[in-house]
C-alpha atoms as one frame of an Amber mdcrd trajectory, in Angstrom:
protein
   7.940  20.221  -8.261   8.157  17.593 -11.381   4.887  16.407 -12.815   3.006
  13.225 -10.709   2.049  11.185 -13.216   0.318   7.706 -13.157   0.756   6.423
 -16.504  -1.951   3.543 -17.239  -0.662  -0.028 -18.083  -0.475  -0.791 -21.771
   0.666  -3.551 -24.026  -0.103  -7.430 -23.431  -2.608  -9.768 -21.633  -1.284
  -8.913 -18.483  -0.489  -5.170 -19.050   2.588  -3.289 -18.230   2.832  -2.644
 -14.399   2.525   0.838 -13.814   5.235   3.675 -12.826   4.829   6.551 -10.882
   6.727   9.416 -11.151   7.684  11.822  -8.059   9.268  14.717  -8.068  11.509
  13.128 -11.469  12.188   9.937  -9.660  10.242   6.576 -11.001   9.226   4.264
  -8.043   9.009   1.216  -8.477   5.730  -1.233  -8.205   7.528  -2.462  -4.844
   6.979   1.202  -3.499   3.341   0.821  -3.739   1.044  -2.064  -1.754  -1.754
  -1.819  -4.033   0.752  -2.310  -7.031   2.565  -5.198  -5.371  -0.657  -6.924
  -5.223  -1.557  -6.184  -8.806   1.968  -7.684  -9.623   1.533 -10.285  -7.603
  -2.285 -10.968  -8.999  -0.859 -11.253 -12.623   1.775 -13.628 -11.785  -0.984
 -15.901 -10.523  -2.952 -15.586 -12.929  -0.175 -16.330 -15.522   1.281 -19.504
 -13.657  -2.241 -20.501 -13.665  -2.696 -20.621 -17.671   0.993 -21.418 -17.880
   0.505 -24.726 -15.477  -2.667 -26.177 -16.553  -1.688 -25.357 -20.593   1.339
 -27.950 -20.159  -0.310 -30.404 -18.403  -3.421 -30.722 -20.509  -2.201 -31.989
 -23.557   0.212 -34.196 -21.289  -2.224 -35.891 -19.538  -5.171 -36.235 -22.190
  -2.615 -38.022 -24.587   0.499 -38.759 -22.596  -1.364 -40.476 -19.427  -4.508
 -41.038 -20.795  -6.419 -39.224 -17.990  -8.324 -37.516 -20.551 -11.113 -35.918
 -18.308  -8.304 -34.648 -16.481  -6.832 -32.864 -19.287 -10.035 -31.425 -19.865
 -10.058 -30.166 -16.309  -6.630 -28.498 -17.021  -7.982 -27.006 -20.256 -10.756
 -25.616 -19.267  -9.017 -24.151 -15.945  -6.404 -22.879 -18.348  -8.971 -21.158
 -20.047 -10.832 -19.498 -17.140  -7.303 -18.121 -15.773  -6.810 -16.142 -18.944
 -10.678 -15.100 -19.104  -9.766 -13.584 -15.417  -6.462 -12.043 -16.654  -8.370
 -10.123 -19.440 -11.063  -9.091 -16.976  -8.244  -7.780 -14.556  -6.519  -5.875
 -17.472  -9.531  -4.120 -18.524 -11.228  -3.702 -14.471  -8.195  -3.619 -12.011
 -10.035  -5.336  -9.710  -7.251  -7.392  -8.097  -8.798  -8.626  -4.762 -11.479
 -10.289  -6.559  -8.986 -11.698  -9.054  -6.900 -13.106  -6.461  -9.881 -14.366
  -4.849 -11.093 -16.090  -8.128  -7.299 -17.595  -9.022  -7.012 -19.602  -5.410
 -10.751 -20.543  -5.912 -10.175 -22.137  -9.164  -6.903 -23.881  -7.644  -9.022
 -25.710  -4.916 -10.943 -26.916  -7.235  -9.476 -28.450  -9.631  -7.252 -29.905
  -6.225 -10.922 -31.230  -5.180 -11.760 -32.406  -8.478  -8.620 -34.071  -8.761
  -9.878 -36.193  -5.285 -12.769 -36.741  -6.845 -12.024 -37.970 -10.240  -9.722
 -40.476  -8.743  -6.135 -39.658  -9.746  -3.705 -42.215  -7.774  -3.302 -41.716
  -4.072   0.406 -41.006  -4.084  -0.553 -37.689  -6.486  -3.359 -36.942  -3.681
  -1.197 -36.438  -0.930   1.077 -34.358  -2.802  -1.449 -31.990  -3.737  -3.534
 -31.524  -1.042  -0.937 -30.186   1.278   0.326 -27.213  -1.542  -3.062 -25.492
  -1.282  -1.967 -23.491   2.090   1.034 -22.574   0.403  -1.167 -20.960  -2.064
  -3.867 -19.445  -0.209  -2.314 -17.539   2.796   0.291 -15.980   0.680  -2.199
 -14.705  -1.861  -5.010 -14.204   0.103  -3.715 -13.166   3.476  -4.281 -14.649
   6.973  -7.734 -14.147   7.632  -8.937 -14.950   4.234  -6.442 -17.827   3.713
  -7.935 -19.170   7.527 -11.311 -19.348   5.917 -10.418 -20.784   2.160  -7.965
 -23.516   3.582 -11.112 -24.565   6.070 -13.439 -24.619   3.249 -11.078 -26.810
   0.975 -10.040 -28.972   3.896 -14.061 -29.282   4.342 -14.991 -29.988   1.070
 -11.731 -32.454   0.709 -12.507 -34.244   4.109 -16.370 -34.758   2.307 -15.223
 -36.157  -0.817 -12.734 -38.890   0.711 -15.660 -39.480   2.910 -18.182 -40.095
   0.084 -16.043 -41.240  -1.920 -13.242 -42.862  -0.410  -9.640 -43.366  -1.685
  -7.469 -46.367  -1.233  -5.181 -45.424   1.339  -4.399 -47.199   4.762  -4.644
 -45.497   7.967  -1.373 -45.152   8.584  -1.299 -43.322   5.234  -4.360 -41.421
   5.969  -3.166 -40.321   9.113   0.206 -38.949   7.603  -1.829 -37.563   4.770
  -4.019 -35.502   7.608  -0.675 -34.691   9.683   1.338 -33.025   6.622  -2.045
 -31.091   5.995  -2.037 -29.499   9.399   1.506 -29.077   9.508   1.489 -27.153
   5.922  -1.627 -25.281   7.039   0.341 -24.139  10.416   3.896 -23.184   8.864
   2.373 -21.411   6.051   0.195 -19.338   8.516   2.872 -18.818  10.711   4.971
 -17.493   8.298   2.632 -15.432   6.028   1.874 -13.773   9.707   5.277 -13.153
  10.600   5.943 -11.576   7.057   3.173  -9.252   6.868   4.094  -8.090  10.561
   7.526  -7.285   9.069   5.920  -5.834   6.256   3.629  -4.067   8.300   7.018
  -2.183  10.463   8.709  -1.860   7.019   6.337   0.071   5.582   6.405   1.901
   8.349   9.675   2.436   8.508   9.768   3.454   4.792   7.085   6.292   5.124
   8.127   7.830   8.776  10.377  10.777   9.190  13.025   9.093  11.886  13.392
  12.231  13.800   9.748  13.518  14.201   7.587  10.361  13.533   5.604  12.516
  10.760   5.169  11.701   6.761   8.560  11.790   5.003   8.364  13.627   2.220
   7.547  10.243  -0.191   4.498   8.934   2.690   3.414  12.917   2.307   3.505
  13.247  -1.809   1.714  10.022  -2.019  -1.160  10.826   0.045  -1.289  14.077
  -1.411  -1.991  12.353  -4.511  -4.875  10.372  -3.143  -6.238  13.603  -1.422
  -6.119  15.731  -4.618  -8.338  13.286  -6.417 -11.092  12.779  -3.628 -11.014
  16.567  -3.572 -11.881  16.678  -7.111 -14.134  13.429  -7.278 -16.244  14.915
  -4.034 -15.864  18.603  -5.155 -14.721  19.197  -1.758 -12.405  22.247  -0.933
  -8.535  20.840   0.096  -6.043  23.391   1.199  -2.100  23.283   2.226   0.436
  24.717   4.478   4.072  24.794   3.741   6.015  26.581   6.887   9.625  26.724
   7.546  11.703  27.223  11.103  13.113  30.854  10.867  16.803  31.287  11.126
  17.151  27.684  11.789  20.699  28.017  10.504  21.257  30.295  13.255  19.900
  27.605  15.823  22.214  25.272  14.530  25.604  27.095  14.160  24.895  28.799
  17.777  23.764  25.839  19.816  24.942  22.554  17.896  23.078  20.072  15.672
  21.358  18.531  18.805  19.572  21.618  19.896  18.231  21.686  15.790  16.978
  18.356  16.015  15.010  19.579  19.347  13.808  22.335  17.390  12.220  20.010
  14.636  10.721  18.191  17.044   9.042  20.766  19.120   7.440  22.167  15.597
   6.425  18.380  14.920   5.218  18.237  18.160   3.293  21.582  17.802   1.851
  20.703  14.485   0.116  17.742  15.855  -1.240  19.349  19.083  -2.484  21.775
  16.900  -3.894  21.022  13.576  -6.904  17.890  13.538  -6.497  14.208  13.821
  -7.824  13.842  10.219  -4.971  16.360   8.503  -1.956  14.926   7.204   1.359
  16.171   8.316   5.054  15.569   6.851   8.283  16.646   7.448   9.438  17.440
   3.676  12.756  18.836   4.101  15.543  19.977   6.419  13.235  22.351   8.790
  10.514  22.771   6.210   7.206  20.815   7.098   3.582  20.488   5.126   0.600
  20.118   6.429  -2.292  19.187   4.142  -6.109  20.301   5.445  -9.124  17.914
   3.676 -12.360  20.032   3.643 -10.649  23.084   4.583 -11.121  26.777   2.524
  -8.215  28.703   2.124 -10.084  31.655   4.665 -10.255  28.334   7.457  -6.862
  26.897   6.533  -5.436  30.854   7.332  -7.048  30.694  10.303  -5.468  27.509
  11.127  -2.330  28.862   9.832  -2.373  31.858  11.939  -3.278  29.285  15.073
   0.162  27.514  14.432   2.540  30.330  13.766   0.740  31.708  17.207   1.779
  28.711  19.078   5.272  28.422  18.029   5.774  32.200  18.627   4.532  31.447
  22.081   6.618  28.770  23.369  10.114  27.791  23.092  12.342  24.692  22.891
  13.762  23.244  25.345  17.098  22.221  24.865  19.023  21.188  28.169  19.014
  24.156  30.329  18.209  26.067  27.866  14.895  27.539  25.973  15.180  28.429
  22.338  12.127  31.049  21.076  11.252  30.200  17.646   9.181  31.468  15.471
   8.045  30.268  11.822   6.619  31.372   8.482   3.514  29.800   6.544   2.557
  29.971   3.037  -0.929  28.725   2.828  -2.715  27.781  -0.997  -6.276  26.263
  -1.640  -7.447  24.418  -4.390  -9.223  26.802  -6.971 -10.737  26.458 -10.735
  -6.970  27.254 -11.967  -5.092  25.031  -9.146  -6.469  21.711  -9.355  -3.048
  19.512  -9.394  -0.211  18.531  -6.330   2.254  20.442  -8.757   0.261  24.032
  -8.946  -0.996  23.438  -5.028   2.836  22.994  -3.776   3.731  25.561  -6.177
   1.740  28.500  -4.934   2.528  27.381  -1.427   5.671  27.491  -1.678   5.768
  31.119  -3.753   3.525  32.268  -0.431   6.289  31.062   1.850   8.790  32.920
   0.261   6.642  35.977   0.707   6.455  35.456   4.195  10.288  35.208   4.542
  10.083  38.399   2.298   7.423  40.347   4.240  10.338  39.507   7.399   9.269
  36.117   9.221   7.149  34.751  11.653   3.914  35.549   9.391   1.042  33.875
   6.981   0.754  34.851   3.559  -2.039  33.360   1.629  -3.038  33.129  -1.870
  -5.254  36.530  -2.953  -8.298  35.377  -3.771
């Protein structure tokens, strides 16, 4: 395996979004959710200072709504205080959180200063469109009643000339904003949601492809070491699969992959991570396990197969595997060394002649 590496953003206010490297591939900040929302969060955050930068000057000496300009400034200002502070913290929720916040309001202080009425209505109906796209459903729900609250308060203490006609339209293109906007962000992160899922699931056995697998791996690796908790990993492979497949057709392999899938997950605990990470080669990480448990589990699996077969029309296939099992140790402390060893005990196994568990000698 290449080198995982997560390289820290550098260079500029905003920072350089990061890349990950897997197995020598780069993926991009789309691959990642966390990422997409730290792109996202800077993009925000920079339309934010770019926005209210133009239209200070503009309206403290081109409109003479100088109070207003001030507004703008000083919003301008607390964007790019919040894009240092995300640079140097990575704390994006709260950034996101604090960008939509300042939005609504300098909307509300907009109402409340008394910019013409025209300019109201076309501003108070944008704040959905800003909310529920950066903030999700749930928290856009609550932000959008909170603005709508405090905007339905000011008109009320302090109201605008508008007629009722005009106030009613003005309420109207609110709701309807509100509505589409939810509607919409809901339908996207549904087909986000079955994307994602798409994108990480092995189509033929419904485990971890081999990306979904590395990437938790990652995550695991590090808990391991933050907690100082053991971690330990399988790497098995279908024995003679070849033979399977030349002698009873591609159909009766894909049964065989997923009767092991199918094995794995009746087996091993709801907690371990399993992934399909080649042809008929599968993983199957174990948090919290030492490498004397994760033999024993091991042992469990390569039992089971041996004891059941395949079914594949009429017919019943015996199959048997091997497993190379590694643990995390003073001198393996990386997703690199960890595959590595498991992968050099595997190959043992297929030495040592199939359908057995070799383990790392500690």
């Amino acid at each position: 395996m290449n080198q995982w590496n997560v390289n820290r953003p550098t260079g500029g206010l905003f920072g350089k979004t990061p890349t990950r490297k897997l197995h020598g591939a780069e993926s991009s900040w789309q691959d990642d959710p966390r990422r997409r929302r730290l792109f996202l969060t800077r993009w925000a955050l920079g339309i934010g200072i770019a926005v209210n930068a133009v239209f200070a000057p503009l309206d403290s000496f081109m409109t003479a709504h100088v109070d207003q300009g001030v507004a703008e400034a000083i919003c301008a200002v607390a964007f790019s205080i919040m894009a240092v502070y995300l640079r140097r913290s990575g704390r994006v929720e709260e950034m996101l959180l604090g960008a939509v916040a300042m939005a609504g309001a300098e909307m509300l202080y907009m109402l409340w200063s008394g910019w013409p009425d025209d300019e109201v209505v076309l501003w108070l109906p944008v704040f959905p469109a800003i909310a529920f796209p950066f903030l999700g459903q749930r928290k856009g729900v609550v932000a959008g009643g909170l603005f709508y609250a405090g905007a339905i308060g000011l008109m009320l203490w302090k109201p605008i000339h508008m007629t009722g006609e005009a106030t009613s339209n003005l309420a109207g293109a609110c709701a309807t904003a509100a509505l589409l906007i939810y509607s919409s962000e809901k339908t996207r992160a549904h087909i986000d949601q079955q994307l994602q899922k798409y994108a990480d699931t092995d189509y033929l056995t419904g485990l971890h492809n081999r990306r979904s697998f590395e990437q938790q791996f990652g995550r695991e690796v590090a808990r391991a070491l933050r907690h100082v908790e053991p971690l330990s990993l399988l790497l098995l492979d279908i024995d003679h699969f070849k033979v399977i497949n030349d002698t009873h057709g591609h159909p009766a392999g894909d049964e065989a992959i997923r009767h092991i899938a199918d094995t794995l997950r009746l087996t091993v605990r709801a907690e371990d991570l399993l992934g399909r990470i080649g042809g008929e080669e599968f993983a199957v990480l174990l948090p919290g396990t030492s490498l004397a448990e994760a033999t024993v589990v091991a042992e469990k699996l390569r039992g089971a197969v041996a004891q059941s077969a395949c079914s594949c029309g009429a017919e019943r296939l015996p199959m048997t595997i091997s497993i190379g099992v590694a643990a995390m140790t003073a001198k393996i402390q990386t997703v690199d060394a960890l595959m590595r060893e498991a992968d050099r005990q595997l190959y043992l196994s297929k030495r040592r002649g199939r359908n057995c568990v070799s383990a790392t000698d500690c």
